[in-house]
Each structure stands twice: as structure tokens, then as C-alpha cells.
VEXDREN-2710 file (C-alpha; in Angstrom, 1 decimal):
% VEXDREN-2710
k/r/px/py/pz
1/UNK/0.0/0.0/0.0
2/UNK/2.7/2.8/-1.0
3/UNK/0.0/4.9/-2.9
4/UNK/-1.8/7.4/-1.4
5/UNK/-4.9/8.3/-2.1
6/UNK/-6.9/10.7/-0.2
7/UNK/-9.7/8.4/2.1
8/UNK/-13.5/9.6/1.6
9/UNK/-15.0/10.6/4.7
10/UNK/-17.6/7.2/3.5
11/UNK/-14.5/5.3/3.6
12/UNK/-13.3/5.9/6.8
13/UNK/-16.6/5.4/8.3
14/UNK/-16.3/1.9/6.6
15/UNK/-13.5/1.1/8.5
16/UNK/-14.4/2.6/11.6
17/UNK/-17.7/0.7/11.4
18/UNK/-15.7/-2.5/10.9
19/UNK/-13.3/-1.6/13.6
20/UNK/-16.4/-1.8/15.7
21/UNK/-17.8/-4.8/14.6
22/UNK/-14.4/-6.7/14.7
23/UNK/-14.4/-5.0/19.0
24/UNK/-17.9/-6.3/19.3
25/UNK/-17.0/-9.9/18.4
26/UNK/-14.1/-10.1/20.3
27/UNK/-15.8/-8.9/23.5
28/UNK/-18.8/-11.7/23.0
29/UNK/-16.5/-14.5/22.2
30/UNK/-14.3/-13.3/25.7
31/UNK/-17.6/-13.3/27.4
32/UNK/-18.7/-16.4/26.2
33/UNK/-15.0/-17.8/27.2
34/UNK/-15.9/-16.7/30.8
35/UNK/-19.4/-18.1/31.2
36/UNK/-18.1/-21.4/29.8
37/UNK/-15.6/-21.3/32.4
38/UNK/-17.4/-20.3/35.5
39/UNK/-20.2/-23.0/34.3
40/UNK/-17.6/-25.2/34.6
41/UNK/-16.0/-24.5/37.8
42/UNK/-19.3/-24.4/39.4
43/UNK/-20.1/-28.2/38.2
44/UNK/-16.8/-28.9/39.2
45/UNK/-17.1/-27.4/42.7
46/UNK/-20.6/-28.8/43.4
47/UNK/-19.9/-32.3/42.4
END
């Protein structure tokens, strides 16, 4: 990527938008991670 092209303002909402989305996912597979987890330490401590 050596040329430069001025971004459109629509393009760098694109990427910002993306940016987000890309966050989002991370955040609800972590969260899902940690549910999994504490599901499993609780079976594991009651039994």
C-alpha cells in the first residue's frame, strides 16, 4: 500500500464501522469464554 490516495469521509466510516464490529466480536467470544468457564467451575465445585 505505497499509494496514497486521499480516504473519503464514507471510507473511513467503513472502517471505523468494521473496527467496531471486529471489538464487538471479540468482546462476545471473551464473554462467552468466561461463562463457559465459571459454568464449569461451578459443576466442578458442586460435584
Amino acid at each position: 500500500m505505497t499509494e496514497k490516495k486521499k480516504r473519503s469521509p464514507e471510507e473511513i466510516e467503513e472502517i471505523a464501522r468494521r473496527r467496531d464490529v471486529n471489538e464487538h466480536t471479540v468482546v462476545c467470544l471473551v464473554a462467552m469464554v468466561l461463562i463457559v468457564l465459571m459454568a464449569v467451575a461451578s459443576m466442578f465445585t458442586a460435584g
